[in-house]
C-alpha positions in Angstrom: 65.0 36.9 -3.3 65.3 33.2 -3.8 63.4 32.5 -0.7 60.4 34.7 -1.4 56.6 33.4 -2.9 57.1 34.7 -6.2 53.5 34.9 -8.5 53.2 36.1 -11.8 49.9 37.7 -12.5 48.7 37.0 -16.2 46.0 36.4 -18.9 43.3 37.9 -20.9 42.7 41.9 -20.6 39.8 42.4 -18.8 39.7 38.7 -16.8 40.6 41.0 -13.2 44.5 41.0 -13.1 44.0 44.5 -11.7 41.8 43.0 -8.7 44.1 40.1 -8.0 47.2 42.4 -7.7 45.4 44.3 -5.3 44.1 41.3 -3.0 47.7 40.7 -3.1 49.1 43.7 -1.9 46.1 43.3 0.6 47.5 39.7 1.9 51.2 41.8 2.0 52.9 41.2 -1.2 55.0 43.5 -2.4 53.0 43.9 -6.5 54.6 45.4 -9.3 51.4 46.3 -12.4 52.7 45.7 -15.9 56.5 44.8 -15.1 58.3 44.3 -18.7 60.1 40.7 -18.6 63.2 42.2 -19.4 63.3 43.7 -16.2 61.8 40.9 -13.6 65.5 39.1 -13.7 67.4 42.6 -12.5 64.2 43.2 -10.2 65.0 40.0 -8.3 68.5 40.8 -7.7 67.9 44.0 -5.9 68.0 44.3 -2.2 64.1 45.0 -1.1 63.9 46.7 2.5 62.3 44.7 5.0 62.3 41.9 2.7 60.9 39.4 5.7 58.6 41.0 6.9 56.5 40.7 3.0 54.9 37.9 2.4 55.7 37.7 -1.3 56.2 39.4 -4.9 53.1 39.4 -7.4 53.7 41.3 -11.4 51.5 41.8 -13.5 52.1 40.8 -16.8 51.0 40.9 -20.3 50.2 41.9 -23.4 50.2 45.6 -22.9 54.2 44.7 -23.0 54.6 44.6 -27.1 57.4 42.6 -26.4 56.1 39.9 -24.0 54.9 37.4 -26.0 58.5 36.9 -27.8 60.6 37.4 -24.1 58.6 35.2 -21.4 59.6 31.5 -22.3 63.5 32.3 -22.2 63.1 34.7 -19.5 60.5 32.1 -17.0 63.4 29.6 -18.0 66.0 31.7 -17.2 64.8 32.1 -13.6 63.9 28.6 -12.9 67.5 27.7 -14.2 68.5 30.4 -11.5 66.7 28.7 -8.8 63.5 31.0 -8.5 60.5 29.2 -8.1 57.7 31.4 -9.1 53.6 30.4 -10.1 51.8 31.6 -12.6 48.6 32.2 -12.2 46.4 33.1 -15.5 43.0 34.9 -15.3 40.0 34.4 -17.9 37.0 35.2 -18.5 33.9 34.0 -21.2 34.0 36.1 -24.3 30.5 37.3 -23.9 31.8 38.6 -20.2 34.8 40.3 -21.5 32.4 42.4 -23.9 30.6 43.1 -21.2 33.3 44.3 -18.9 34.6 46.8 -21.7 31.5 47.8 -22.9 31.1 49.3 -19.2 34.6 50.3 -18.6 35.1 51.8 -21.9 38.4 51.0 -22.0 40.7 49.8 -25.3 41.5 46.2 -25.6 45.0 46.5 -26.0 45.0 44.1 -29.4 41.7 46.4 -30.7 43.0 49.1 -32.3 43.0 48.3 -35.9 40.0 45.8 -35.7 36.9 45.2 -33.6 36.7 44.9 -29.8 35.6 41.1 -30.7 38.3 40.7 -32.8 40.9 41.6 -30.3 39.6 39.2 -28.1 39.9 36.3 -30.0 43.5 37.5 -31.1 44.5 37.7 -28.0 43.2 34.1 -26.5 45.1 32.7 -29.2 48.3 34.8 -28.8 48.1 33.5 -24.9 47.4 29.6 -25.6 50.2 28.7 -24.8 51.2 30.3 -21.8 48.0 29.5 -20.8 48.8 25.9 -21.1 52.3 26.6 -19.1 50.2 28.8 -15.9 50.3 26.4 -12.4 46.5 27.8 -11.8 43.7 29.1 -14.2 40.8 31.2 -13.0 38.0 31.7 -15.1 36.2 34.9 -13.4 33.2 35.1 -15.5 31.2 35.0 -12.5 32.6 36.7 -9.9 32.1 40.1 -8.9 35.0 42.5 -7.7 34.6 41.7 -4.4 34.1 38.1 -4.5 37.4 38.0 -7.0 39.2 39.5 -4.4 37.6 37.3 -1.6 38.7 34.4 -3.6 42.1 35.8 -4.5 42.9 37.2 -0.7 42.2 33.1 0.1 44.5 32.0 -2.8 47.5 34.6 -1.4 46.9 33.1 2.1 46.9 29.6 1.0 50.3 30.5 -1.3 52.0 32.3 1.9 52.4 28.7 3.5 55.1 28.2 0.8 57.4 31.2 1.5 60.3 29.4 3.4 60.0 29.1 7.0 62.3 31.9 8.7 64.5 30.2 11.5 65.6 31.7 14.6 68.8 30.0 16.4 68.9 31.6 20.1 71.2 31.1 23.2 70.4 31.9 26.1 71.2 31.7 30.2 68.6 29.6 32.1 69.5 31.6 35.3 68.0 34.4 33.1 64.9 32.9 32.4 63.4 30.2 29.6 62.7 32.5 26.0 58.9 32.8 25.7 59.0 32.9 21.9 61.4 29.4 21.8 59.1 26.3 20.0 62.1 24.2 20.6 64.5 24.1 23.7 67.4 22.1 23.9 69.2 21.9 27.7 73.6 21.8 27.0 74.6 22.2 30.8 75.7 18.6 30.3 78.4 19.6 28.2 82.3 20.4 29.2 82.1 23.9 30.8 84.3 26.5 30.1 83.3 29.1 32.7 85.9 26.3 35.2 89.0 27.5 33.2 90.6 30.4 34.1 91.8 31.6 31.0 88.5 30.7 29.1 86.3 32.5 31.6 86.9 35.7 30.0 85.5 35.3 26.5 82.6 34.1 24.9 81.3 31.1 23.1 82.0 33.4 19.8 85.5 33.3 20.5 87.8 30.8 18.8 89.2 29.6 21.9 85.6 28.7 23.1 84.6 26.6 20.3 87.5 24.9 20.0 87.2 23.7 23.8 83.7 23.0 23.6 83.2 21.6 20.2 85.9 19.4 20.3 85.0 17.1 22.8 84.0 13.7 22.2 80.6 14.4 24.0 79.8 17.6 22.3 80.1 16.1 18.5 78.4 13.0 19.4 75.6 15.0 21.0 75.6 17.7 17.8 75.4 14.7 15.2 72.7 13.7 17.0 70.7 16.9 17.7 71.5 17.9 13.8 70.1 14.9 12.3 66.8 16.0 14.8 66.8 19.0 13.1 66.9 18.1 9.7 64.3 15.6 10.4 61.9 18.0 11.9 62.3 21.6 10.1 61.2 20.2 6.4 57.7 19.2 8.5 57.8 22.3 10.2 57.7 24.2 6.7 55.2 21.4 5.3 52.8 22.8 7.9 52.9 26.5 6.8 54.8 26.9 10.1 56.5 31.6 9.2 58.9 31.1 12.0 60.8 28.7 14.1 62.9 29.7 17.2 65.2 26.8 18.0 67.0 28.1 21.7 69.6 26.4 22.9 70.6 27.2 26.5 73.2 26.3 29.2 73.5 27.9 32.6 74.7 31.4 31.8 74.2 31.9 28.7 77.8 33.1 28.0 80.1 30.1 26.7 78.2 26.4 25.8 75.0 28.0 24.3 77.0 30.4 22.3 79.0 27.8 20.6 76.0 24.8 20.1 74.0 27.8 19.0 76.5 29.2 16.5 77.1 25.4 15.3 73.4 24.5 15.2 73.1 28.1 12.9 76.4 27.4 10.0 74.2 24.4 10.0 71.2 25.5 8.6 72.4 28.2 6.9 74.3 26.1 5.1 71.0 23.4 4.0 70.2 26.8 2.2 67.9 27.9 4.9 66.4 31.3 5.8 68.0 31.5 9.4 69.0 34.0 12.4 71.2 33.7 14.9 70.6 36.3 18.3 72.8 35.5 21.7 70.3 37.1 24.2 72.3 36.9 27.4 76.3 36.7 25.9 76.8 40.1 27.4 75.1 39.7 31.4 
């Protein structure tokens, strides 16, 4: 969950939250309307399906919660304390717009119900100063429509997408196969000490311990993987910087069996262990 866009849909009643939760969901976000902040941490610990193919999470939240107001700071805290690095993005509108928009919707303000539609207004601006002050972006709507809201919104969700972490993809492969088509960096290791000469090594795979050991052990392979690492961490921050979704990173030798297997599997413990959101796939280990 950490390495999902997190956004936290709030502000006044009436401002559009319900049309920016829906140009999320539009720009593939999995929403949740009106999630209580009690809940959101336990929410983020569950296993979603699919989780990379989404773009994102967006909640709703506000003050139809009664408990909200008193809940958010140590909650928002909470999470960032966690790791979880979430927006929030706060919608407004003018008062006289507001009146407007519930004078036609007929709807109760959710702060109206022992005083005037006006009056809930103005209680609830000042009940949501603060977190007001706390959002990352404000959006006053008083003069959009639905559909330019949602225009403008769909753009926001697009723009926010370049700041889910780049998924990477660590492949070996057999150039007698055939070069991947999908690869955006190749890396050639039929330089390196081959194991498909020694009889008893011809057998297995680069996944076997016996592999790795004889080809990651070599003076030539760990100069060449210092190297090739440093590369890596050099290039995948500006990768991500670009809004790049995916990077394949393939590394092949002339099979496909033994040397790509075990650079591969290297190249992979490596990233996954900067934190990254990585795959590892051996598409010829078995011809």
């Amino acid at each position: 969950m950490k390495n999902l866009n997190l956004i936290i849909i709030t502000g006044y009643s009436g401002s559009g939250k319900s049309t920016a939760i829906a140009a999320f969901e539009d720009a593939g976000f999995y929403c949740v309307d009106n999630m209580p902040v009690d809940l959101l941490p336990k929410f983020l610990e569950l296993p979603i399906e699919n989780a990379s193919e989404i773009s994102g999470l967006a909640f709703v939240m506000d003050l139809r919660e009664k408990g909200f107001l008193l809940k958010y700071a140590a909650v928002f805290e909470s999470l960032r304390n966690k790791g979880y690095n979430f927006k929030i993005l706060f919608l407004e509108a003018d008062e006289k717009i507001l009146l407007q928009r519930y004078s036609q919707t007929r709807r109760h303000h959710p702060l109206s119900h022992n005083q005037s539609l006006l009056d809930g207004i103005r209680a609830e601006r000042e009940q949501l100063k603060d977190l007001r002050i706390a959002a990352d972006k404000i959006i006053n709507t008083s003069h959009y429509n639905v559909h330019d809201l949602k225009a403008l919104i769909v753009d926001l969700a697009q723009k926010t997408k370049k700041l889910v972490t780049m998924r990477i993809n660590v492949l070996s492969f057999g150039f007698k196969f055939g070069l991947p088509h999908d690869a955006d960096l190749i890396m050639d290791v039929r330089f390196l000490v081959n194991p498909f000469f020694v009889s008893e090594l011809k057998p297995l795979d680069g996944e076997a311990q016996e592999i790795k050991n004889y080809v990651l052990s070599n003076d030539e392979t760990k100069k060449f993987l210092k190297k090739y690492l440093d590369l890596l961490d050099y290039l995948i921050p500006l990768y991500e910087k670009e809004g790049k979704a995916y990077l394949t990173i393939a590394i092949g030798c002339t099979g496909g069996r033994h040397r790509s297997v075990a650079v591969a599997r290297s190249v992979f413990d490596h990233i996954k262990e900067s934190g990254k959101n990585a795959e590892i796939i051996h598409r010829d280990i078995g011809l």
